[in-house]
N, C-alpha and C positions, 0 to 999 in steps of 0.2 A: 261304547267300545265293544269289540265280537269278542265273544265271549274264547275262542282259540288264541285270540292276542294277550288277552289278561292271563291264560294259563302258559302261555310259552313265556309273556314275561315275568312270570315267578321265577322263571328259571333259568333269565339271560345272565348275565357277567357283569358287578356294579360295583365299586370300592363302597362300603358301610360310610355311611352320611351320617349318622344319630346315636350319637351315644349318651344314653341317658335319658329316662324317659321324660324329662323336664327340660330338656335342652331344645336351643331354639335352633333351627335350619337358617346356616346363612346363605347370603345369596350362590357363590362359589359352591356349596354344596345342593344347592338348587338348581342349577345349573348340571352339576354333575350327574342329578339323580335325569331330568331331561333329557339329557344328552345320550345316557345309556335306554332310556325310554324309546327315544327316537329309532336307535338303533334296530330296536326289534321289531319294533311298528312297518321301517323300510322294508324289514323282512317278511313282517307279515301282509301287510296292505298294498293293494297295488296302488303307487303313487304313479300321476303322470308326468314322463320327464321330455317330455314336447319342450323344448327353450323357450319358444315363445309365451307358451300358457305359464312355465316356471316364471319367467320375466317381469308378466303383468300383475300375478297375484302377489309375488314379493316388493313391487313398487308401489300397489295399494296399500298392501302391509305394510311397508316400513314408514309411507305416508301417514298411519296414525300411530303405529308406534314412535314416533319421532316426538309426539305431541303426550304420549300415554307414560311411555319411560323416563324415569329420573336414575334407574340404577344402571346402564347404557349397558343393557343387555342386547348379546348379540341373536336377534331374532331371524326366525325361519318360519316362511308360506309356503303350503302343502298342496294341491287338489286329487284329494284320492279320487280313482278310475272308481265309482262306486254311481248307481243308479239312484241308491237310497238317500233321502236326504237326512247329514246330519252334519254336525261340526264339533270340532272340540279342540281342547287346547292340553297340553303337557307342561308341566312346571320347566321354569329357566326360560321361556320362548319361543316354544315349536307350537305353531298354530296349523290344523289342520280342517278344510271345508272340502265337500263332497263333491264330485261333477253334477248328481242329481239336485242339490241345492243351488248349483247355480245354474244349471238350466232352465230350472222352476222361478228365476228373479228375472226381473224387463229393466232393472235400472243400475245402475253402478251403486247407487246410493244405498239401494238395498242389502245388496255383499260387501260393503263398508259397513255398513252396521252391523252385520252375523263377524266380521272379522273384530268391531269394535268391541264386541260386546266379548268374545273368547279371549282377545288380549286382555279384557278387566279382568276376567280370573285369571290370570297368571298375575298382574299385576295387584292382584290384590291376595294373591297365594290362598287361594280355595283349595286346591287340590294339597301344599301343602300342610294347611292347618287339618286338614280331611285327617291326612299321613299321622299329625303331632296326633290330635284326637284319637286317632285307633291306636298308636301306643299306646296310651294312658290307658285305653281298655283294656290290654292286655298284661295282667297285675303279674310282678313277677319279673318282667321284664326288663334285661337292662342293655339289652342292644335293639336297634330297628337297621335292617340289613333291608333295603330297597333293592330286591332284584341279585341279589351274591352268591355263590358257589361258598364263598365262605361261610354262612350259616348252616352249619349241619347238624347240629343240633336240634331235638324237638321243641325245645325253647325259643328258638332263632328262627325254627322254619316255620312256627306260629306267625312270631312277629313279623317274617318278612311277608307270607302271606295278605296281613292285616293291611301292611305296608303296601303291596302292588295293589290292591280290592279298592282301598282309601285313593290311591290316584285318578283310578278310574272310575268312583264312584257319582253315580247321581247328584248332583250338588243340590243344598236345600233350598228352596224358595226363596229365601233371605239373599245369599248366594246368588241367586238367578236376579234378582232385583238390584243388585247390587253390583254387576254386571251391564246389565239393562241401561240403569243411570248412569254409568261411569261411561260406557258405550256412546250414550248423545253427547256426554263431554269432549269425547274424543271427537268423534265424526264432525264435530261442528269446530274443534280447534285446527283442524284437518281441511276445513271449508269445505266439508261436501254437507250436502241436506240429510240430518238428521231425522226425517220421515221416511227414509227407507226402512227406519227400524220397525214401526209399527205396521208397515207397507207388508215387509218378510212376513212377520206374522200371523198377519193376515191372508195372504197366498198361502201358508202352511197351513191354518187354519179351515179354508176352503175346501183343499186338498184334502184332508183328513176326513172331510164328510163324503167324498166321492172317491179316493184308492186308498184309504187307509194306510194295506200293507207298505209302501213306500214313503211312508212319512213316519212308520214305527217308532223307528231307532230315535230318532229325532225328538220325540213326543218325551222317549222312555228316561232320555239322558235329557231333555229343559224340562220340569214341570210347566205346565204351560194353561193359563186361564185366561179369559178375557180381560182379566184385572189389568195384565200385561199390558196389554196395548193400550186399556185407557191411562195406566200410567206412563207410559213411556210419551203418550198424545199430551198429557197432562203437564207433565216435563217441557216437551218441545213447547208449547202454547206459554212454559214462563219467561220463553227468552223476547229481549226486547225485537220487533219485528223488524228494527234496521238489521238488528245485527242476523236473523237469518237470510236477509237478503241477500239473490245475487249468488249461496250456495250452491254449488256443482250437486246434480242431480243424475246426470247420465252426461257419457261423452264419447266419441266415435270409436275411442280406443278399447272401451269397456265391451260394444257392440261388436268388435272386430275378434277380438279375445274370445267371447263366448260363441259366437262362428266358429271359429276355429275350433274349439270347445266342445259343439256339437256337431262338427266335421269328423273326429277324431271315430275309430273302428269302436262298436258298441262295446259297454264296458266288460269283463268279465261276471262271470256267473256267482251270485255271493254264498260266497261256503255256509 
């Protein structure tokens, strides 16, 4: 996440979501904390709103959120105008992947899997356990104000701090794994081929030995080791091989999409 987006959103506009440092986030207040997320990210990040590219990424999307969601949140596909490859996800449903990530993929199955794998953290609330977690760091504390104009206090502007930092923070290995797995569940409940995921990877992986600077952001926000792939390879190799049969791997519409995609005027210059 750029590091002007985390600071302007300490200081967007958010109704207080947490009261209490032992109190759990429900869904509605997960939601709401996204939703004002969202808000500022439109402001700060160039998203492209081409209809057609909006179109295809929120039909992939909602093709595995359909298989991913039990609590019938209402989800949102992003592609930021960005060169750099990254992706990430906001609490409640907002999933967001890079123009330069997908440019750098040859198959649909691939960008289903980076999509699969951002919906497991929301779906498994990474970012907000990150949030509960940094409250309880901050001892004393008995509001967490995600992002409010209400917190004026130096008690409050601690915790909200703590609160925006914990959204957007790195998520730990555990976290990244846990994503990972959940991710081939999807993709494969979805019927497209779950070897895009280790596919991604490995193009990032390549990448990084030969322009580094464009695969940074990407590296900084997944921890990322070879372990990955051989687990996610590892994973895919336990399913019975009827049942990956026959998976959707790429298809004209995905190729027509990322044409389009890399039709589109170069991206802006990244602040």
């Amino acid at each position: 996440m750029h590091t002007r987006l985390a600071r302007a959103a300490r200081a967007a506009l958010i109704t207080p979501v947490l009261l209490g440092s032992a109190c759990a986030v429900s869904t509605q207040q997960e939601v709401e904390i996204g939703t004002n997320y969202a808000s500022q990210i439109a402001k700060e990040l160039p998203l492209i709103k081409d209809a057609e590219i909006s179109r295809y990424i929120t039909a992939l999307g909602d093709s595995l959120a359909r298989v991913a969601d039990d609590r019938n949140l209402d989800w949102h596909f992003h592609v930021v105008d960005s060169r750099e490859v990254n992706a990430f996800a906001v609490p409640g449903g907002y999933i967001y992947v890079n123009r330069g990530l997908i440019e750098r993929s040859t198959t649909m199955a691939q960008v289903a899997g980076v999509l699969g794998h951002e919906i497991g953290h929301v779906t498994r609330r990474h970012s907000v356990k990150q949030m509960q977690k940094a409250q309880g760091t901050n001892i004393g504390a008995t509001l967490l104000c995600t992002l409010t104009a209400a917190c004026n206090s130096g008690l409050s502007q601690a915790a909200l701090q703590i609160g925006a930092s914990a959204a957007f923070a790195k998520f730990s290995r555990t976290d990244e794994a846990e994503a990972d797995e959940v991710g081939v569940q999807y993709v494969v409940k979805a019927g497209i081929d779950p070897n895009g995921i280790p596919e991604m990877f490995e193009i990032l992986q390549k990448e990084r030995k030969t322009t580094p600077t464009d695969v940074d952001r990407f590296f900084a926000s997944h921890p990322m080791e070879e372990s990955r792939v051989t687990e996610t390879k590892r994973q895919i190799a336990a399913y019975p091989p009827a049942q990956l049969k026959g998976l959707k791997r790429d298809t004209p519409e995905f190729q027509a999409f990322k044409e389009r995609l890399l039709a589109l005027p170069a991206p802006p210059a990244a602040k």
